[in-house]
C-alpha positions, -999 to +999 in steps of 0.1 A: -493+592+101-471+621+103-484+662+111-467+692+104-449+712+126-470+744+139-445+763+159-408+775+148-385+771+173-352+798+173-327+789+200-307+825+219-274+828+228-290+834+260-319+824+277-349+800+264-356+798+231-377+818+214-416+795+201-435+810+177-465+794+158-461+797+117-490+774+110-527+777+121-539+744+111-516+711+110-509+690+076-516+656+085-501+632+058-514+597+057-493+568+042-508+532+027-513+508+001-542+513-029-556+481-039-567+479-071-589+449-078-583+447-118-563+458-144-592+481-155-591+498-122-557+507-126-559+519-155-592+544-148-575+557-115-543+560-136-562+583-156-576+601-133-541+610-112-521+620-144-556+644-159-556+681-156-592+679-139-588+649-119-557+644-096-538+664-116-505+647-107-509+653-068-521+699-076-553+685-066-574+684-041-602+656-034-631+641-017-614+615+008-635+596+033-615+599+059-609+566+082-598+583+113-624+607+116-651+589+099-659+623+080-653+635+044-620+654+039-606+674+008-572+658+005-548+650-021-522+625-030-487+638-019-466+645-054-440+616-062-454+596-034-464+567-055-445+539-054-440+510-079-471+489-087-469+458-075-489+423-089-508+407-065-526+382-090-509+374-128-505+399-155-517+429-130-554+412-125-548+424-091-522+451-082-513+475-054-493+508-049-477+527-026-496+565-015-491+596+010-525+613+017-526+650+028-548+672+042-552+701+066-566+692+096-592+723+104-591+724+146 
């Protein structure tokens, strides 16, 4: 899990440096594997990503049950995160596929 940085930091010729905060709430990105449990599955959530009103490539924001904090977050898959997809089982009966979640943490 990886968070974005909040504060811009300017080192002086002399002195400390100068902090200043440039983001009120942090990005969190979340990275894992999507299972998907047939070819069918695939296919659907390959749909879905690639449509203008789903995923819309990664422009889009979704419902994500959020493990960490147990709650339901709008998030959205980070664009050109996806890695190859992978055969578990023959012929893609089973696959997985690499993903970066984001979403702004609201503290």
């Amino acid at each position: 899990m990886a968070e974005s940085v909040l504060v811009e930091r300017s080192d002086q010729e002399r002195g400390p440096a100068k902090v200043r905060r440039v983001e009120s709430d942090p990005t969190v990105t979340v990275s894992g594997t999507l299972l998907f449990r047939s070819a069918a599955i695939l296919k659907d959530f390959r749909k879905w990503y690639y449509s203008r009103t789903g995923g819309n490539a990664g422009a889009s924001w979704f419902d994500w049950p959020n493990p960490l904090t147990g709650t339901v977050t709008q998030a959205r898959i980070v664009a050109a995160s996806l890695g190859p997809i992978t055969p578990v089982v023959g012929r893609f009966g089973m696959s997985t596929r690499a993903a970066a979640i984001e979403y702004v943490e609201r503290l």
